[in-house]
C-alpha positions in Angstrom: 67.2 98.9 -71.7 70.3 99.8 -69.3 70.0 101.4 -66.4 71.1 105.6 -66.8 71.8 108.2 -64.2 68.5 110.5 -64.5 68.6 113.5 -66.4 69.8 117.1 -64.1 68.3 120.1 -65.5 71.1 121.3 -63.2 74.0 119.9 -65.1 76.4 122.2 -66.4 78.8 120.7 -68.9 81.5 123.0 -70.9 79.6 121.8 -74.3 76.0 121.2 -75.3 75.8 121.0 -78.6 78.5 119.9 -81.4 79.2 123.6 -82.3 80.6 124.0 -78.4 82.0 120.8 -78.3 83.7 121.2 -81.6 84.9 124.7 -80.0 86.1 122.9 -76.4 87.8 120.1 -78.5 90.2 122.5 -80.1 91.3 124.4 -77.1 91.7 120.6 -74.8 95.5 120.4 -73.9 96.5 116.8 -74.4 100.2 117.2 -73.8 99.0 116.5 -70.4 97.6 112.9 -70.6 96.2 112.4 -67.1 94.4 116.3 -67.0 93.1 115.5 -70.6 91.7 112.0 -70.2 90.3 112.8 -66.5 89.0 116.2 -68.0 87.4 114.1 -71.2 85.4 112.0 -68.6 83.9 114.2 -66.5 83.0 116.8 -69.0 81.5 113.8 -71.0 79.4 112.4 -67.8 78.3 115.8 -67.3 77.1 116.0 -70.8 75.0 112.4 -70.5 72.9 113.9 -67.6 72.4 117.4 -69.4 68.8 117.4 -71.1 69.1 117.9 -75.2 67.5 116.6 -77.9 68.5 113.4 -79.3 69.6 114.4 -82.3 71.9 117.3 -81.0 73.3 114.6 -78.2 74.2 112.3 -81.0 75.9 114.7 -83.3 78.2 115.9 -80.2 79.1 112.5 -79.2 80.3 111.7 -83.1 82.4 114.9 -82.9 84.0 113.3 -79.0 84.8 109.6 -81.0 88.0 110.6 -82.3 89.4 112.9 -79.2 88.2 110.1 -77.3 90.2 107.1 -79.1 93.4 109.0 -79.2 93.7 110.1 -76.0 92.0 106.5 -75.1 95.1 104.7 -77.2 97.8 106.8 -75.7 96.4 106.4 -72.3 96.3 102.3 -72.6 100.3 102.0 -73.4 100.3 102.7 -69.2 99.6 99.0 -69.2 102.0 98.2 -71.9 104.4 95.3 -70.7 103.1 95.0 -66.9 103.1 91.9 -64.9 100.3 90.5 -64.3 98.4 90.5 -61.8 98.7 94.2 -62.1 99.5 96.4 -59.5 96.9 98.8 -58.0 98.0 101.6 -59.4 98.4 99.6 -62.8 94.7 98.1 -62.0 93.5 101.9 -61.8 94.7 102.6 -65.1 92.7 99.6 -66.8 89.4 100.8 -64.9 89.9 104.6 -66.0 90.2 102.6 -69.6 87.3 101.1 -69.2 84.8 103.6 -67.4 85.6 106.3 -70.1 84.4 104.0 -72.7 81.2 103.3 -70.8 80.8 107.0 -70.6 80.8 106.6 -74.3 78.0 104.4 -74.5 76.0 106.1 -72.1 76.1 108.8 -74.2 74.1 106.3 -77.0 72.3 104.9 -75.0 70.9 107.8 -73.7 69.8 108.8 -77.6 68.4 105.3 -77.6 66.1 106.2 -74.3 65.4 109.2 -75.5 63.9 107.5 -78.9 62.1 105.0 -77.0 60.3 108.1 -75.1 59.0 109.4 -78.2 61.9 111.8 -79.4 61.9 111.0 -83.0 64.7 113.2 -84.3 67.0 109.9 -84.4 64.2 107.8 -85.3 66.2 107.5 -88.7 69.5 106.2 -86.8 68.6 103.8 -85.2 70.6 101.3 -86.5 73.9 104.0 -86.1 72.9 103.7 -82.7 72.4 100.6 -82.1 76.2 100.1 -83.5 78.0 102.4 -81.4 76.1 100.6 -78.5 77.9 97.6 -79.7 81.1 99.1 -80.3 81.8 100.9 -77.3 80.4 98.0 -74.8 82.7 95.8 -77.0 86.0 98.3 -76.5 85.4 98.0 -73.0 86.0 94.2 -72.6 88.6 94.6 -75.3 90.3 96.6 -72.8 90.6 94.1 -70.2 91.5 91.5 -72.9 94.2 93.5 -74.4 95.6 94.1 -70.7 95.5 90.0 -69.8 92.2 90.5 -67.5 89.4 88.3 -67.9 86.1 90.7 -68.0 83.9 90.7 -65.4 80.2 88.9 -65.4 78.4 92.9 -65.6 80.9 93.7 -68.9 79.4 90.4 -70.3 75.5 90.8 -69.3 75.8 94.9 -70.9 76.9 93.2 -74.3 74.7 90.7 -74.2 71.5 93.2 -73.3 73.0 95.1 -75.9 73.0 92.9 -78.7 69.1 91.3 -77.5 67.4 94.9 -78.1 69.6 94.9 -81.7 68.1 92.0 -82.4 64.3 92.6 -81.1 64.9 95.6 -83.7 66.2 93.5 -86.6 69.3 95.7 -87.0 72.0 93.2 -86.7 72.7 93.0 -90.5 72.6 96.3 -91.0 75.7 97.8 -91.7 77.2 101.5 -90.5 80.0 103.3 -91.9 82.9 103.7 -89.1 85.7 105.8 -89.9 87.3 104.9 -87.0 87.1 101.3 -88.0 90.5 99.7 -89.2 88.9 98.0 -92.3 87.7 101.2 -93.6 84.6 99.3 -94.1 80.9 99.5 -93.1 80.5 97.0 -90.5 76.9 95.5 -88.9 76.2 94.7 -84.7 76.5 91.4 -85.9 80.0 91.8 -87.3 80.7 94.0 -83.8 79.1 91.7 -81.6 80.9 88.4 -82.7 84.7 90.1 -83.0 84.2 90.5 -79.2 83.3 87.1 -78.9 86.1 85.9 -80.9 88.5 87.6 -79.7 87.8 86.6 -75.5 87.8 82.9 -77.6 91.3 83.5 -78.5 92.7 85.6 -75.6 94.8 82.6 -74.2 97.5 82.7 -77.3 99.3 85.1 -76.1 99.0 87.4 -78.7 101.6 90.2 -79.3 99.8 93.6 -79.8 100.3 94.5 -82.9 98.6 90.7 -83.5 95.5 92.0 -81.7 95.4 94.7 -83.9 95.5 92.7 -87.1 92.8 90.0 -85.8 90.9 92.9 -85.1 91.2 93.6 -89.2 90.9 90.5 -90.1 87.5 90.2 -88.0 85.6 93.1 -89.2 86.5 91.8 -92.8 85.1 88.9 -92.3 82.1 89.9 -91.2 80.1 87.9 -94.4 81.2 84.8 -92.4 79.2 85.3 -89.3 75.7 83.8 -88.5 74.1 83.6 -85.0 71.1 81.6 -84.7 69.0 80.6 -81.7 69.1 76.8 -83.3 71.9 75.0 -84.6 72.9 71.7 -87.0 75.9 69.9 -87.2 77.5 66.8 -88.4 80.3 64.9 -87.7 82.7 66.2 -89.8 81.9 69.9 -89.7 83.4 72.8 -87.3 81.0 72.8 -83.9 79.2 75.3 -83.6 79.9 77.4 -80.5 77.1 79.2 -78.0 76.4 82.1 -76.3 74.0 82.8 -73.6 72.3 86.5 -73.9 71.2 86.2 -70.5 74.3 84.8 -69.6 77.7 86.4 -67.5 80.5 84.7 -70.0 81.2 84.6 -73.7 81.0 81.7 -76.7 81.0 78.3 -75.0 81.5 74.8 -76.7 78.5 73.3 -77.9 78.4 70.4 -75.4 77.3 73.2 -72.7 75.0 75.2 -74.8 71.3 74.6 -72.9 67.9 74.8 -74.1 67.5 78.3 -72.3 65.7 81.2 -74.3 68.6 83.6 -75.0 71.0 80.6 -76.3 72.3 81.7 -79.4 74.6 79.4 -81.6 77.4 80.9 -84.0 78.0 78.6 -86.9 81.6 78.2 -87.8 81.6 75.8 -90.8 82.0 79.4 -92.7 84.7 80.7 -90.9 86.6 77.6 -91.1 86.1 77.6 -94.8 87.2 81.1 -95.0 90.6 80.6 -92.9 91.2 77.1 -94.6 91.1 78.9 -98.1 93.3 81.8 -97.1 95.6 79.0 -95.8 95.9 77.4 -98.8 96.3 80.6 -100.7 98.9 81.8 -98.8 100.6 78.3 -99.5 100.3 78.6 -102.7 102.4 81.9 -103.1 99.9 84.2 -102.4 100.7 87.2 -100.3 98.6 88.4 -97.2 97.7 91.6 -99.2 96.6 89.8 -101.9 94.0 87.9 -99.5 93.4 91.5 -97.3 95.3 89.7 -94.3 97.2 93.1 -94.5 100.5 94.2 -94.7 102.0 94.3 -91.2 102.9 90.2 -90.9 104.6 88.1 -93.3 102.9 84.7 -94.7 104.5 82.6 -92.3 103.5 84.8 -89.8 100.0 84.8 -91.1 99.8 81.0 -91.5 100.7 80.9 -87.9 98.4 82.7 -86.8 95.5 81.0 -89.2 96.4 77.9 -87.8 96.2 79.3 -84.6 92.7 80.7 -84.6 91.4 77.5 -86.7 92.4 75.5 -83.6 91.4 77.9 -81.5 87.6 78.6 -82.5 86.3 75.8 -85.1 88.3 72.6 -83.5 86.6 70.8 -80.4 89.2 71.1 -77.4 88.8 70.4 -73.9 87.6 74.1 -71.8 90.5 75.9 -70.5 91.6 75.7 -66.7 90.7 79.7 -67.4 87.8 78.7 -67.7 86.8 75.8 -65.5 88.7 75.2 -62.9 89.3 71.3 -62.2 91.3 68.6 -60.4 94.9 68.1 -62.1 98.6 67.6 -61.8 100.4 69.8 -59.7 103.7 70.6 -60.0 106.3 73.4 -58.3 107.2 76.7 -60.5 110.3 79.0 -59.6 110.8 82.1 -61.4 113.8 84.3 -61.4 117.5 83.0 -62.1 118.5 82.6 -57.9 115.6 81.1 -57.2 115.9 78.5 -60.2 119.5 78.5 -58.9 118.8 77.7 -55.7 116.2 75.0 -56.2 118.6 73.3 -58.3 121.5 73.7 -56.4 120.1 73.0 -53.0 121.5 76.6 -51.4 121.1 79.7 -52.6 123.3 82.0 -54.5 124.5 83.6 -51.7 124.8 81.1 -48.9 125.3 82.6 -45.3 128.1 80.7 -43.0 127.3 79.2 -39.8 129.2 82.3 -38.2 126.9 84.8 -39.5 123.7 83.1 -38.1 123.1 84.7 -34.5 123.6 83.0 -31.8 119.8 82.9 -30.7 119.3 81.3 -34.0 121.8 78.5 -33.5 120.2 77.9 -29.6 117.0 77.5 -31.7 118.2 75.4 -34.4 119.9 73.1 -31.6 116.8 72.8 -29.3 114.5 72.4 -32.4 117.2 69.7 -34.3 119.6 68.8 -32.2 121.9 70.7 -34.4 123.0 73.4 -36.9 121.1 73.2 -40.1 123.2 73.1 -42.6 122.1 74.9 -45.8 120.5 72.1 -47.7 118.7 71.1 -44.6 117.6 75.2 -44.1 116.4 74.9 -47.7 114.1 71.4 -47.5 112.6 73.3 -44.4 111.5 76.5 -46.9 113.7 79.0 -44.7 115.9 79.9 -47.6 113.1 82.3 -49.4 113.4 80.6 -52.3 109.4 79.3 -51.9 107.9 76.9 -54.3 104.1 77.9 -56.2 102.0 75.3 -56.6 100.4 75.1 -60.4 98.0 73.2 -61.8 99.0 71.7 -64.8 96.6 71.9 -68.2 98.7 70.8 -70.6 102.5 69.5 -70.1 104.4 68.8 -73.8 107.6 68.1 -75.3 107.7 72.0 -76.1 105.3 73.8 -74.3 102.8 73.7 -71.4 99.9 75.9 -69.7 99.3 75.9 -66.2 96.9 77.7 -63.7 98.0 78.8 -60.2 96.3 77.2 -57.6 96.4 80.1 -55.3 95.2 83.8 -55.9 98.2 84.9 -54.5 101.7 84.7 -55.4 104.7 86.2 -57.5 103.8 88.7 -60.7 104.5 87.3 -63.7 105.6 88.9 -67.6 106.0 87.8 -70.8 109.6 86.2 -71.8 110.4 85.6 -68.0 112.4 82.8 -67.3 111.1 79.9 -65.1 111.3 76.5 -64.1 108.7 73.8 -63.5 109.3 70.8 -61.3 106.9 67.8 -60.8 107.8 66.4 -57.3 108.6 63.3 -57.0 111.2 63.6 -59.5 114.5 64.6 -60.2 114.8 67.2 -63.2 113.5 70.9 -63.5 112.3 72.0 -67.3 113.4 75.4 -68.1 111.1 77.4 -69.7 110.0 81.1 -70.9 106.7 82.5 -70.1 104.8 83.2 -73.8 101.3 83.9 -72.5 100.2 85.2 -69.0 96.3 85.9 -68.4 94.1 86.8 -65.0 91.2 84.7 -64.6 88.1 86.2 -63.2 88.8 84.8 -59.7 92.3 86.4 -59.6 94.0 83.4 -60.3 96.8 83.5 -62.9 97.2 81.1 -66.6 100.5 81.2 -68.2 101.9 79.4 -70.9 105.1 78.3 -71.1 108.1 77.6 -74.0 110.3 74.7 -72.8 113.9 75.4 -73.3 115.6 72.1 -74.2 117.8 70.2 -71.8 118.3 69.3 -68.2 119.5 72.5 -66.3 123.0 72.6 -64.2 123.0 75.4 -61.5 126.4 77.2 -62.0 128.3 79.8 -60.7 129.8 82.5 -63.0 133.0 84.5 -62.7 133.9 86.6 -64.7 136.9 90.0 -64.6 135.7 93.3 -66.2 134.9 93.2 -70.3 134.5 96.2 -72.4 131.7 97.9 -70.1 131.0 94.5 -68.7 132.1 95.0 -64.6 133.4 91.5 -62.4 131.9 89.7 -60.2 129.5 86.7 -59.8 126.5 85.7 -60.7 123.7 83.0 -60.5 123.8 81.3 -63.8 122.3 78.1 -65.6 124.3 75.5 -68.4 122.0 73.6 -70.6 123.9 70.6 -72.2 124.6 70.3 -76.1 122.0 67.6 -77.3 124.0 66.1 -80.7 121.3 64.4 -81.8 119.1 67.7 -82.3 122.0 69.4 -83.1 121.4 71.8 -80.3 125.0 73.4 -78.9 125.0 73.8 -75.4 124.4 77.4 -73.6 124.4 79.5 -70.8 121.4 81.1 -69.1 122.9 84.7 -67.2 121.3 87.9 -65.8 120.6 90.6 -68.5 123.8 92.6 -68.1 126.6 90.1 -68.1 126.1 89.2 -72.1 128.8 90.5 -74.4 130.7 88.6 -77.4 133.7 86.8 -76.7 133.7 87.5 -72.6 135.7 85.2 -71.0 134.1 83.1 -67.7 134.7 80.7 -65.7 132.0 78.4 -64.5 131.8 76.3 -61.5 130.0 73.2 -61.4 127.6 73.7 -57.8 127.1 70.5 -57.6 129.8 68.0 -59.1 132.6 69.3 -56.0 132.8 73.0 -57.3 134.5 72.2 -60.4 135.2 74.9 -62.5 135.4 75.5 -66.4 136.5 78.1 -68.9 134.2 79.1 -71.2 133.9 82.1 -73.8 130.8 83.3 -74.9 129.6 83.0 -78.6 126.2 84.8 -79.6 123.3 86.2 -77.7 120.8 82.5 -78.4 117.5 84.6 -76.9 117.3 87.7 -74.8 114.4 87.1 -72.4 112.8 89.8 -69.9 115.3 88.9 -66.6 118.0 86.5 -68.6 120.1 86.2 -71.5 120.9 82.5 -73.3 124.4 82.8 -74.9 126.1 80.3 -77.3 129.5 79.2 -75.3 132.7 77.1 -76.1 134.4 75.2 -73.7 138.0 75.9 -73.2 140.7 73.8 -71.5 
């Protein structure tokens, strides 16, 4: 059993029974989100040290779920969009997320001690209680998975405890109605228990959140699939298994580092791979995602995609993540933002100083240190410019995409649909790219994935006079060549404001003697989070 705060004859919470709960619930102001979720958690703490019955503690706490998960699900969109790592105040958020569903399943727990002290008005529940023990220690990592965060090693060790005692009671198949649940279906520890699993399996997709929500559909209706077993059997053609360690501080592991210790638990997916390779098919086949209770919100292709995704993901035998397991491998430099890439590429920044605007105390130094004036490129190789290069590790490094893992804790914040570019050193070229996945590992350091932008990128220059509500001036830019044989036309990388049809600019060519070219811009290509790609023709 988990460790509770003793019981204070002395606590005085607002509610102690569902009657005054129910009462307090309907007069709780939640126009005021902060007051309303802060109020919600200390009321509720104050009610898990208050002495009551079992039975009257576990009616009140089914009358909180629903408060509880609205003001839960309009407190979490704080987090919506954030770079990761987060910032403090961003990272306070998360653990006011989190602490107010373990507040939750103290509550239960609580009914679960009182139970196993002899109080045996919820002697009949215990399998309802044993399920919301799941649940709620299963929102809280969800939390941190939803938000990019890898859970801590304590998250992992209360679901694991969790799930042992459901076990030891033989309440793991047992299914409990859950209105709350998004399947509208009765679902078991079991089914609870490996959807969290699951889901930290698959966290490195990058998943959109409204794709979180429907794999957390898809998951609870597939709970028939699900076996975990402290022995396993495979063959050669089948999906591996994957492990778990109840006494462990991490979730499912390939089978290759399953050990012979008592709490190792296998999952078997040669039925979940059936299950998504049938759907598959069927969706092939002109099926539609209702029809196979995918549900409504995505298309089929969208569906397939994410089938394919998950089959990889959980029943194929890949190499463990750099998220993971950190390990020797390629390094290469990463620039994010369009004056840095500019910069890097151009060999001077956007805005180059003159020699007459560096102080004179600065040009004595440069002289005594060189023997001379540095000249921009020269100030650049020596990593005066600001424009600093991170070293990544690379994972992965395709045609199309890569993942990488930054070699230090620290560094720039990174979002989804941010524009980068990766450069192996040693060589000449950068690959453009835009971050699709961005994840913090448990040891701070950051994962991102990364879409590669076809071509070799020219740093540019762009002028353009005022357009519509478009003002002049200059910017940092990027030209990726046409590539014929792809049929891919060439474009232009801006800054987010300086997009509109037909605009007129002139380009000039940084690095072939300033050349300049007129261009006018076609269509917006791909609006990113700090750029904008635009279709272009060349004038004369």
């Amino acid at each position: 059993m988990l460790s509770l705060e003793p019981i204070n004859a002395h606590a005085k919470p607002v509610f102690r029974d569902a009657s005054t709960c129910a009462q307090w619930l309907s007069q709780l102001q939640l126009t005021n989100l902060n007051l309303a979720h802060s109020t919600l958690r200390a009321q509720l703490d104050e009610f898990n040290r208050f002495p009551l019955r079992a039975k009257e503690r576990l009616k009140t706490l089914e009358a909180l779920r629903e408060p509880v998960a609205t003001v839960q699900a309009d407190y979490a969109k704080k987090l919506y969009g954030k770079k990761l790592p987060l910032a403090d105040e961003e990272f306070t958020v998360l653990i006011t997320l989190s602490n107010l569903w373990l507040s939750m399943l103290n509550g239960y727990l609580r009914c679960q001690q009182a139970q196993d002290t002899g109080d045996s008005s919820v002697s009949s529940d215990a399998a309802l209680l044993a399920h919301r023990c799941m649940l709620y220690s299963g929102l809280q990592i969800g939390e941190f998975l939803r938000a990019g965060c890898e859970p801590d090693g304590k998250s992992w060790q209360r679901l694991h405890t969790i799930y042992a005692r459901v076990e030891e009671q033989g309440l793991q198949r047992q299914a409990v109605t859950d209105k709350l649940s998004l399947s509208s279906r009765s679902v078991s520890c079991l089914t609870a228990y490996t959807k969290v699993l699951l889901l930290h399996r698959a966290r490195l997709h990058g998943f959109r959140r409204n794709q979180w929500q429907t794999l957390d559909l898809w998951l609870d209706r597939w709970g028939d699939a699900y076996s975990m077993e402290p022995q396993c059997s495979m063959s050669r053609e089948d999906a591996p298994p994957l492990a778990v360690d109840l006494n462990g501080m991490r979730g499912l592991v390939d089978i290759y580092r399953a050990t012979s210790a008592p709490g190792m638990r296998f999952l078997a997916m040669v039925p979940l791979s059936k299950l998504i390779r049938v759907k598959t098919i069927l969706l092939q086949q002109g099926q539609s995602p209702r029809q196979l209770e995918l549900g409504e919100e995505m298309n089929s292709k969208d569906c397939l995609d994410l089938l394919n995704k998950l089959h990889g993901c959980w029943c194929e035998q890949r190499p463990e993540s750099l998220a993971d397991e950190m390990r020797e491998a390629p390094l290469v430099h990463l620039y994010c933002g369009l004056e840095s890439i500019y910069a890097i590429i151009a060999r001077k920044p956007f805005k180059a100083p003159t020699n007459t605007g560096i102080s004179d105390k600065e040009v004595q130094r440069q002289i005594e240190t060189f023997g001379r004036v540095l000249d921009q490129t020269d100030r650049h190789n020596l990593k005066e410019l600001g424009t600093l290069a991170e070293e990544w590790l690379v994972e992965d490094d395709g045609l199309l995409h890569a993942r990488l893992l930054r070699k230090s804790s620290q560094g720039q914040r990174f979002g989804l649909n941010q524009i980068v570019s990766i450069h192996t050193p040693g060589t000449p070229n950068h690959k453009l790219g835009v971050v699709t996945l961005v994840n913090v590992t448990r040891n701070g350091h950051l994962y991102i994935a990364v879409r590669y932008l076809p071509g070799n990128p020219q740093a540019v220059i762009a002028r353009g006079t005022s357009f519509g509500s478009l003002a002049s001036g200059a910017a940092a830019a990027l030209v990726l060549p046409e590539i014929a044989n792809l049929r891919i036309p060439a474009s232009v990388i801006l800054p987010r404001d300086w997009f509109q049809t037909g605009r007129n600019l002139e380009l000039v060519l940084v690095l072939n003697g300033n050349k300049s070219q007129k261009v006018a811009l076609g269509i917006s290509v791909e609006k990113g989070s700090d750029f904008e790609r635009a279709s272009l023709t060349f004038g004369s």
